[in-house]
N, C-alpha and C positions, 0 to 999 in steps of 0.2 A: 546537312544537319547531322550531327554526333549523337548516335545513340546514345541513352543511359539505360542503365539494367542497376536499380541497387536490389543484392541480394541477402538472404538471410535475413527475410522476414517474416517475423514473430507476433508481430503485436500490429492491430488494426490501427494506431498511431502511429505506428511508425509506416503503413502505407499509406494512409492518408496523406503523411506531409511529405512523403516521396515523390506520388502523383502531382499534388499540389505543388513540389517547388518544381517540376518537370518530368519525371520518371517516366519512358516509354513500356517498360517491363520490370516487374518484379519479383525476387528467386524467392522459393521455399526450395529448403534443405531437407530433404528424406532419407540422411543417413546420420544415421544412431548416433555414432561417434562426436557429431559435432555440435559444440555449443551452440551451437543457429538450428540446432532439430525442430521441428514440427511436426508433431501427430499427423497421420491425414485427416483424423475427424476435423481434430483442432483448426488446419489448412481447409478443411471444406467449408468450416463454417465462415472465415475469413474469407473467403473466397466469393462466398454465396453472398455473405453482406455487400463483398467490394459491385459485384455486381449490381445488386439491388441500389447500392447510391450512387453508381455511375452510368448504368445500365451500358450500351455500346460506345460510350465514351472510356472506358475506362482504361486499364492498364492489361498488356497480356502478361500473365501468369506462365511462369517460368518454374517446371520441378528440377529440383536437383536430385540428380541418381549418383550413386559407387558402386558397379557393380555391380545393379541389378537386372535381372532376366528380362528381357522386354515385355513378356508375357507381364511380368509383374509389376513392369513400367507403366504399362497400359491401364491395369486394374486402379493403380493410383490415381493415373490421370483422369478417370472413368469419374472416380469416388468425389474427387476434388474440384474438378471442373478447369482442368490444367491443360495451358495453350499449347503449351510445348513442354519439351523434356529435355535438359542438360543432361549428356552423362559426361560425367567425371571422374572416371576411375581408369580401367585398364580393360576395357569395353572394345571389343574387333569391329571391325565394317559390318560386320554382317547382321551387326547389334542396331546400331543406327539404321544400314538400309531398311528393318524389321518392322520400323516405329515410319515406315512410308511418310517422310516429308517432315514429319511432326518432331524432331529431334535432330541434336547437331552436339557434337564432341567438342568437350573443354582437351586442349594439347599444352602440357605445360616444355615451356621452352627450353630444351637442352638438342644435345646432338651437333652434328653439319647442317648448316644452312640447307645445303640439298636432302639429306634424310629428312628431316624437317617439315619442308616442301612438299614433301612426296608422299607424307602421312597429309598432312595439312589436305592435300588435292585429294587423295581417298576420300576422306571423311567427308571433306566439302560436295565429292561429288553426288554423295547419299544424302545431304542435308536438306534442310529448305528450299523448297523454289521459291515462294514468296518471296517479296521483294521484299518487303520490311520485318523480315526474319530472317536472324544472324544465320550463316550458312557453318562456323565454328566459330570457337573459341581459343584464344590462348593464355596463358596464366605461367606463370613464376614456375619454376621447377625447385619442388622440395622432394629430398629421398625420405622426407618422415611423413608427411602429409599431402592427401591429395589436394588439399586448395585453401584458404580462407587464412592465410599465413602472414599475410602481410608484408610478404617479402616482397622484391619489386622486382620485375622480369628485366627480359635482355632485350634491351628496346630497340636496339638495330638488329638483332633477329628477328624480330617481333614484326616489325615494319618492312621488311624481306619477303615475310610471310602473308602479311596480312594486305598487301597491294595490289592481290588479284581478287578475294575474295570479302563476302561483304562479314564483318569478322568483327568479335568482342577480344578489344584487350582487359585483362584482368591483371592481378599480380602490384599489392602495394600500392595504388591507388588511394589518394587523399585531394584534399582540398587545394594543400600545398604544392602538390605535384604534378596533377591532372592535367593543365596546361600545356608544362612542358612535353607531358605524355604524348598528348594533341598534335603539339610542333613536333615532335620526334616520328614518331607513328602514322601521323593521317587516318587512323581506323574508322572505321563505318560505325564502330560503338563503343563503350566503355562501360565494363562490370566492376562495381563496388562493393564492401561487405564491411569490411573490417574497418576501411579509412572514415567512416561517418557513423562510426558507435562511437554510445558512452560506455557499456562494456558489452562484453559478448550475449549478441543476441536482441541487442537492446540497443536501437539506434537515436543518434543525436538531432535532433532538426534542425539545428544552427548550422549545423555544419554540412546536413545534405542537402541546403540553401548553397553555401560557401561553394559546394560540390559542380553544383548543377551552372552556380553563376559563373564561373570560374570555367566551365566550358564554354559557355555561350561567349565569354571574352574572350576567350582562343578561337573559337571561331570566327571574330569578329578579325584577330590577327591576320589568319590568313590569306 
């Protein structure tokens, strides 16, 4: 089965219908910069609700970090009630190994296949042990922004990469795409944000229907 993570959510509609058309994890965004932000109060109270109407059924909550101190990662996760922790920025091993198990590194795709690799297997080795906890991530490589761009990565790097490890592709992601993402890739999950808004921060439900169905056909493919 093909994970989903959609992330950059905002609005208790839009996790509602995330879960409901399938969503195994869902992002909040905790850096300033991005039109997907959320307060942590704002995120705890979402949070605390998601709980309360799914109780141990529900979705694991996924923080997003840029850059910040684990200490300070921690405090987040503490305040919000957050499963794990994405970091997404320019965060070293020793950041992740910090967050003991609870945390796994987005890597966006550039370089040699082998540099690549070889950061990928760092990361991964401090990740997750859980089995149904991504062990990293990879995402589209922009020199303006660290993620949520829309752009579509290097999918036979991507799938180089992501063949040993149980891995989120990111990067451009839609309804329209996903599929072939699926046939190209093989990933153990796939992270969304941008490809199922109607505009920033505020997501579509027709379309993270479109999203979710549209994997489960690809998997049906292979």
């Amino acid at each position: 089965m093909v994970r989903v993570k959609i992330c950059g959510i905002t609005r208790w509609e839009d996790a509602l219908a995330a879960v409901e058309a399938g969503a195994q994890f869902l992002g909040l965004v905790f850096y300033p910069r991005s039109p997907r932000y959320i307060s942590p109060e704002a995120a705890a109270e979402l949070v605390a609700r998601a709980r309360a109407h799914w109780g141990g059924r529900g979705p694991y909550w996924v923080g997003v970090f840029v850059n910040t101190r684990p200490r300070d990662v921690r405090r987040v996760m503490a305040q919000v009630g957050l499963d794990l922790a994405q970091l997404h920025g320019d965060e070293p091993v020793e950041w992740v190994a910090a967050l003991q198990g609870r945390a796994y590194k987005a890597l966006r795709l550039h370089g040699t296949p082998d540099a690549l690799a070889a950061r990928v297997a760092a990361y991964a080795a401090v990740g997750p042990t859980k089995a149904d906890w991504p062990q990293v991530l990879v995402d589209a490589y922009s020199p303006e922004a660290y993620g949520g761009t829309g752009r579509v990565g290097d999918w036979a790097l991507a799938r180089t990469v992501l063949s040993t490890y149980r891995g989120l592709l990111a990067g451009g992601l839609t309804p329209e795409n996903v599929a072939e993402a699926i046939a190209r890739v093989q990933p153990w999950g796939v992270d969304v944000s941008s490809g199922v808004e109607a505009q920033p921060g505020k997501k579509d439900p027709a379309r993270i229907r479109a999203f979710v169905r549209a994997i489960r056909h690809a998997q049906e493919a292979i």
